[in-house]
N, C-alpha and C positions, 0 to 999 in steps of 0.2 A: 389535487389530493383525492382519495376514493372517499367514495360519500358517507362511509362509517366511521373515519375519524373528524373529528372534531376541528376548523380551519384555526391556524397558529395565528397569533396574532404575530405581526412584523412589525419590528421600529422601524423599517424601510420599503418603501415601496417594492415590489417584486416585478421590477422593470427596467429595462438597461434606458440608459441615458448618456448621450457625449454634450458637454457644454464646452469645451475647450477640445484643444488641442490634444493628443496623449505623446508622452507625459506633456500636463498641464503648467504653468509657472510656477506656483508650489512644490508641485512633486520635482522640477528641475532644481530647485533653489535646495530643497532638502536633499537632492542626490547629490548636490555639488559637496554640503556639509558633510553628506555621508562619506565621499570621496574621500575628505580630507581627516578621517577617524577610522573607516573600514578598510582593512585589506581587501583586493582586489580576488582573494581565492574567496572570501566569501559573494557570489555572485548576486545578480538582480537579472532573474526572467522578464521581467514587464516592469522599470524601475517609475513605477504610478505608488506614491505612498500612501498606503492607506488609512483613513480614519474612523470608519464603523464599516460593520456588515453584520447583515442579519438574514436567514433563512441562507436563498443563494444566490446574492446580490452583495458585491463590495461598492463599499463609496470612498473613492478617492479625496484629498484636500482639497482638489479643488472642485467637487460635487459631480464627477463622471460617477456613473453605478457602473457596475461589470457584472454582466450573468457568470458565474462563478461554475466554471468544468472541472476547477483541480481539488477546491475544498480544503487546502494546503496541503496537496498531496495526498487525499486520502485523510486527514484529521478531523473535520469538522463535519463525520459521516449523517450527525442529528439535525445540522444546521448551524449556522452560522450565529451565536449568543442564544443559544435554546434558555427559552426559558428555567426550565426544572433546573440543567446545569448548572444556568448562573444560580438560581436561588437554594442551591446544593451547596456549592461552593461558596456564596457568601453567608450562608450561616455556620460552615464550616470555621471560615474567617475570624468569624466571630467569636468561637469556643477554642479552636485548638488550630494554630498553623503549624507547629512542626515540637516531637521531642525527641525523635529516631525508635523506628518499629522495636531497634532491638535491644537499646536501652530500655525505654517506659512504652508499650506498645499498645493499641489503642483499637476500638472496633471495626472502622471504616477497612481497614487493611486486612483482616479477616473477611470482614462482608465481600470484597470484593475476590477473595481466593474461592470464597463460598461459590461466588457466579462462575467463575471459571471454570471450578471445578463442577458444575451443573451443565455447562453450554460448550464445551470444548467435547470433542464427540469420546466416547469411550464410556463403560458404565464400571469402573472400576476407581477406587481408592486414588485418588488424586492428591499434588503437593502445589503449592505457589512460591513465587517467592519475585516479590515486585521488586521492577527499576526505572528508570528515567526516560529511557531511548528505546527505539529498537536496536540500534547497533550492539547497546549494552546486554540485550536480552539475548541477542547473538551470543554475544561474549560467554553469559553466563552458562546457556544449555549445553555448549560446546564440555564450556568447563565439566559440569556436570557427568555428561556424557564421558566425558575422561577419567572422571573419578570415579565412575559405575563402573567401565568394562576394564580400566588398567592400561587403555591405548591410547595410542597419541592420534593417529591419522584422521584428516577432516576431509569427508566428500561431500563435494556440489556438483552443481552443473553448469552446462554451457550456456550462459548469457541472465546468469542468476547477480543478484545483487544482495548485500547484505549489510552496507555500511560503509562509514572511514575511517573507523578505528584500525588498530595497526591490524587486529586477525581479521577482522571484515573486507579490510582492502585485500587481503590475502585471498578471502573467500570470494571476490566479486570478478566476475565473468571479462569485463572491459576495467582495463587498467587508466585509459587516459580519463576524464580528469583526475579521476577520485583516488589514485598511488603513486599517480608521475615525478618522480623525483623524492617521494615520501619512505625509501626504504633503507634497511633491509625489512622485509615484511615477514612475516610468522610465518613458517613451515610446518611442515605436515599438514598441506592442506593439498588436496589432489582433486583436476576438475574434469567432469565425464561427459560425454556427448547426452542430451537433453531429447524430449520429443518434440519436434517442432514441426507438427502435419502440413503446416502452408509449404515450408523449404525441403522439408527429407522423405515426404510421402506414406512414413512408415507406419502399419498398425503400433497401436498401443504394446501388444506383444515384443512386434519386432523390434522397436523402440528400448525397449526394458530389455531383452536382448543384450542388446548394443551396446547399454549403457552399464548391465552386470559384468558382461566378458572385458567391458576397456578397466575396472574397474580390479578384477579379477586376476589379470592377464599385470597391469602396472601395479597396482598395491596390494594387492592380496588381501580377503574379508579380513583375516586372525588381527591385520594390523589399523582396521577401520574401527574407532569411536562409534562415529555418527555418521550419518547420510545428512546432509538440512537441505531440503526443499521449499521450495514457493510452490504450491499446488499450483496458482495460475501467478506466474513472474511477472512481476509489477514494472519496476525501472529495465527488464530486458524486452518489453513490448506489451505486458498483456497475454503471452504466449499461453494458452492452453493445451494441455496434451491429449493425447489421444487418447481413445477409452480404452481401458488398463493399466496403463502404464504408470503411475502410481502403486497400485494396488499389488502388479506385479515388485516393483521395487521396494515396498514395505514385507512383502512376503518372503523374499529374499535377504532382506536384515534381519528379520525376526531369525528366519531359521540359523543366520550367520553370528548371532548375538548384537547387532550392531542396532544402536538406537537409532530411529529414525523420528527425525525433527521437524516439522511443520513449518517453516517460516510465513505465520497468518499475518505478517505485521501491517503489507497493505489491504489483504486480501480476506482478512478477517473482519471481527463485529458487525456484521449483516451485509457488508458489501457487496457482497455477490446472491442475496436474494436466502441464504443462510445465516448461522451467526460466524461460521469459519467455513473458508470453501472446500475445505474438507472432504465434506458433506458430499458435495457433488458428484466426489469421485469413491464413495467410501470407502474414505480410508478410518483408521481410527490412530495416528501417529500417536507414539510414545511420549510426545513430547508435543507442546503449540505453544509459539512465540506470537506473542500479541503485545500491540501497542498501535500507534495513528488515532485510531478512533475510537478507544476504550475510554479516554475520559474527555471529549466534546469538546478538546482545544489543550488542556491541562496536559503539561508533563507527565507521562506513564509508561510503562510496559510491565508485559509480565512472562513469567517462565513458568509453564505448567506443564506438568508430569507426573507418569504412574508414580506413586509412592514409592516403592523401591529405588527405581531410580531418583527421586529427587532428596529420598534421607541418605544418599550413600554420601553427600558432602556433609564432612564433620561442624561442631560446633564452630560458630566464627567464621567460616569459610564463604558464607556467603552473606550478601547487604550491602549497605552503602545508607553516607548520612539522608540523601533526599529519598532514598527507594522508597515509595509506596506512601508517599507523602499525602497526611487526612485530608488536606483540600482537593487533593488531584484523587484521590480515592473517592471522596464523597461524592467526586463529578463522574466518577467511573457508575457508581453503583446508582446513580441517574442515567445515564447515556443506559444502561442493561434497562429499567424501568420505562425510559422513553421508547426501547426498542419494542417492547411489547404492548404499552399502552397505547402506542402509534401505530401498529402494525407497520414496522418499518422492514422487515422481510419481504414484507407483499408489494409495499414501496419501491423495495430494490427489484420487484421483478416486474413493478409497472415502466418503473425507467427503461431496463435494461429492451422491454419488449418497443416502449417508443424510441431506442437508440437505432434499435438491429434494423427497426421497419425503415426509417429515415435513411440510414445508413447502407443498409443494403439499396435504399431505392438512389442516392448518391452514386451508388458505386455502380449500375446499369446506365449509369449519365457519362461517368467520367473513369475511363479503363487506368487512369490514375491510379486507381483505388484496386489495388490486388485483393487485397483480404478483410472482412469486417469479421471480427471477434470475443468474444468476454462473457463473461455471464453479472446479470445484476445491473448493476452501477459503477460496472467494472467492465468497461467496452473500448474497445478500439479497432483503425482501420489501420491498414498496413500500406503506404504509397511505395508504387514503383515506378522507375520508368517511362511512360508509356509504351505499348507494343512489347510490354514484355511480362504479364502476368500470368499468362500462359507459359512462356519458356526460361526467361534466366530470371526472372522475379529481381530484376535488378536496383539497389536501394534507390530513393529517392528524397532524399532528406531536404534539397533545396525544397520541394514542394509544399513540405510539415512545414520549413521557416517560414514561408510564404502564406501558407493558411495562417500561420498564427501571428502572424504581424497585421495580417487583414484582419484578423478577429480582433484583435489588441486596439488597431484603430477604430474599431466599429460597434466596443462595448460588449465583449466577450471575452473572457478569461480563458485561451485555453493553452493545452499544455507537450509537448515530446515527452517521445521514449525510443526504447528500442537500441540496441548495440547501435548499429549505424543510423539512428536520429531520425530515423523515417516512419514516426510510427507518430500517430496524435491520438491521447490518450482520453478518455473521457473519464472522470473520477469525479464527478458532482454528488453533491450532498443530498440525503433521502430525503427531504425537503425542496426538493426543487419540482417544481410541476412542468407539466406537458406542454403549458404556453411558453416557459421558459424554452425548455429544451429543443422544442421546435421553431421558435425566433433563433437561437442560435443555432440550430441546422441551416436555417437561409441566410446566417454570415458565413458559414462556409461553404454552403451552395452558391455564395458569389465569391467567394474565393478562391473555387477549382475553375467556376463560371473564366474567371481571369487568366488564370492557369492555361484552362484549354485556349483562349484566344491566342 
């Protein structure tokens, strides 16, 4: 940690550890259980069951620690049982677990529209309106967005993801697993070519280009909603785009009337060295979908937008019984409070800069390694091939299985991405230090070490 903040105290050592096997007897004996209770579509990446973690260190049943790269995805952006969290959340506990915002509604749920609408970028009259998921948060702004302009038409892009709900599945870039067999899915949704500088070359410009004419040319702006975008696309790689190319495509909705929607859900609450990645590219979207890391493990997300847009749905129209639930809200408006009293912004870009350096110097070792990319705490390398990063960049996903089964054996958590699976994602918690981060650089510097033999 930087020598201005204050060292966290850990229930848990902040060191990987294998005492057993992985999976251990325990975690085989509970998988078996699980087997005979869970369906099968719900999966197990590393089926090691776990019993505490704190900071970014998991400890499995049977006492393996894991340095923790995925954070659950992107969730536990503060750390793993942050303090302030828990003691947010169990005093919440204690006064008020649930009577429905829109029934009897309550202050925690305000407070946390208040942060929103303070840290979502924009300096104009802002609306909230909390939910459970991100998928759901999807769901809602679409909604919205539909009930502002009068139109049905949903545009995304290519290798975006947004969920598995039936419109999400609709909206997401790869169909296999998360729609195969799950339809008929929701229409009016139309998907456009992306900027992806490692594979298509293009400026930012030419990119946004690309992406207004295929858009223009098949759907036509008069019958576009929304645009929703991932600034920097989470489940399709990590992709970040070129410079522009955002900014042009917001500038092109605005003029065309079509709201354009943020999807901050992985790539939001400081992850990327901001509190939404936004930031980066300024934009100022009409709308920011947040959720993962807004309440330090608790059920949340939220939908905010300019006020006009977000008063155009009527009474009743929006909510839900759990939306914006005081316990998971009081953990919210902790997680805002830990991000600034930790300087967890400067955090994300002490990570990010010990990811790029390790990672760029990996990738001068092993021609494996096409592309290192991300900003923050939001980093990834892209495998190809070899002999081919230079010319067909051709996927390479046995090698992401391969690192990450070496990692998994060797007390490191880490995790895929990418349409075709070749992409290893780095998504660790702003709590994780340097020593960490670099012990598990040399499990996967012996796990390409492998590779190339």
């Amino acid at each position: 940690m930087t020598d201005t903040i204050d060292a966290p105290v850990y229930t848990v050592p902040q060191e990987r550890k294998v005492v057993t096997a992985i999976p251990g007897p325990r975690s085989k004996e509970l998988h078996e259980r699980r087997l005979a209770v869970v369906p099968p579509g719900v999966t197990a990446a590393l089926p090691v069951y776990v019993a505490k973690a704190s900071g970014a260190v998991l400890v499995d049943v049977d006492g393996n620690q894991f340095i923790d790269l995925g954070a659950g995805i992107g969730v536990t952006t503060v750390g793993h049982a942050n303090a302030a969290v828990v003691e947010a959340a169990t005093a919440q506990l204690q006064d008020l677990t649930h009577t429905l915002f829109t029934v009897t509604p309550y202050e925690e749920y305000v407070r946390v529209a208040e942060l929103l609408a303070e840290h979502t970028p924009g300096d104009f009259a802002k609306r909230t309106v909390l939910v459970n998921s991100g998928a759901e948060a999807v769901e809602n702004g679409v909604k919205i967005a539909r009930k502002f302009t009068g139109r049905n038409g949903v545009a995304v892009l290519d290798h975006a993801y947004h969920g598995r709900t039936n419109l999400t599945m609709a909206m997401n870039f790869k169909a296999a697993p998360y729609a195969t067999g799950f339809g008929p899915l929701a229409g009016d949704v139309y998907r456009a070519p992306n900027s992806y500088p490692y594979h298509d070359g293009l400026s930012g410009a030419e990119a946004a280009a690309r992406t207004i004419n295929y858009l223009e040319k098949t759907v036509g702006a008069a019958d576009l909603a929304c645009l929703v975008v991932e600034p920097i696309q989470g489940e399709g790689g990590f992709v970040v785009p070129a410079e522009g190319y955002l900014p042009a495509l917001q500038a092109w909705c605005t003029e065309k009337g079509i709201v354009f929607i943020a999807d901050e859900i992985q790539s939001g609450m400081a992850r990327t060295g901001e509190y939404f990645a936004s930031t980066h590219f300024g934009l100022v979207p009409d709308m920011v979908l947040s959720a993962k890391g807004i309440a330090g493990g608790l059920p949340l997300a939220g939908v905010t937008g300019r006020a006009e847009i977000m008063d155009s749905a009527q009474p009743g129209g929006l909510g839900g019984t759990f939306g914006g639930n005081p316990v998971a809200a009081a953990a919210a408006v902790a997680v805002f409070e830990q991000i600034e009293s930790a300087s967890l912004l400067a955090e994300a870009d002490r990570i990010g800069a010990t990811l790029l350096a390790g990672l760029t110097a990996l990738q001068e070792k092993y021609d494996v390694i096409g592309d290192v990319r991300g900003r923050g705490a939001m980093i990834a390398i892209e495998l190809v091939e070899p002999g081919t990063a230079s010319t067909t960049k051709t996927p390479h996903a046995e090698a992401v299985n391969a690192i990450v089964a070496h990692c998994a054996q060797n007390g490191v958590l880490a995790l895929n991405a990418g349409t075709y699976g070749n992409v290893l994602r780095f998504l660790p918690s702003l709590a994780i230090s340097d020593e960490l981060l670099l012990d598990a650089l040399s499990v996967i510097d012996e796990a390409l070490a492998q590779l190339s033999a």
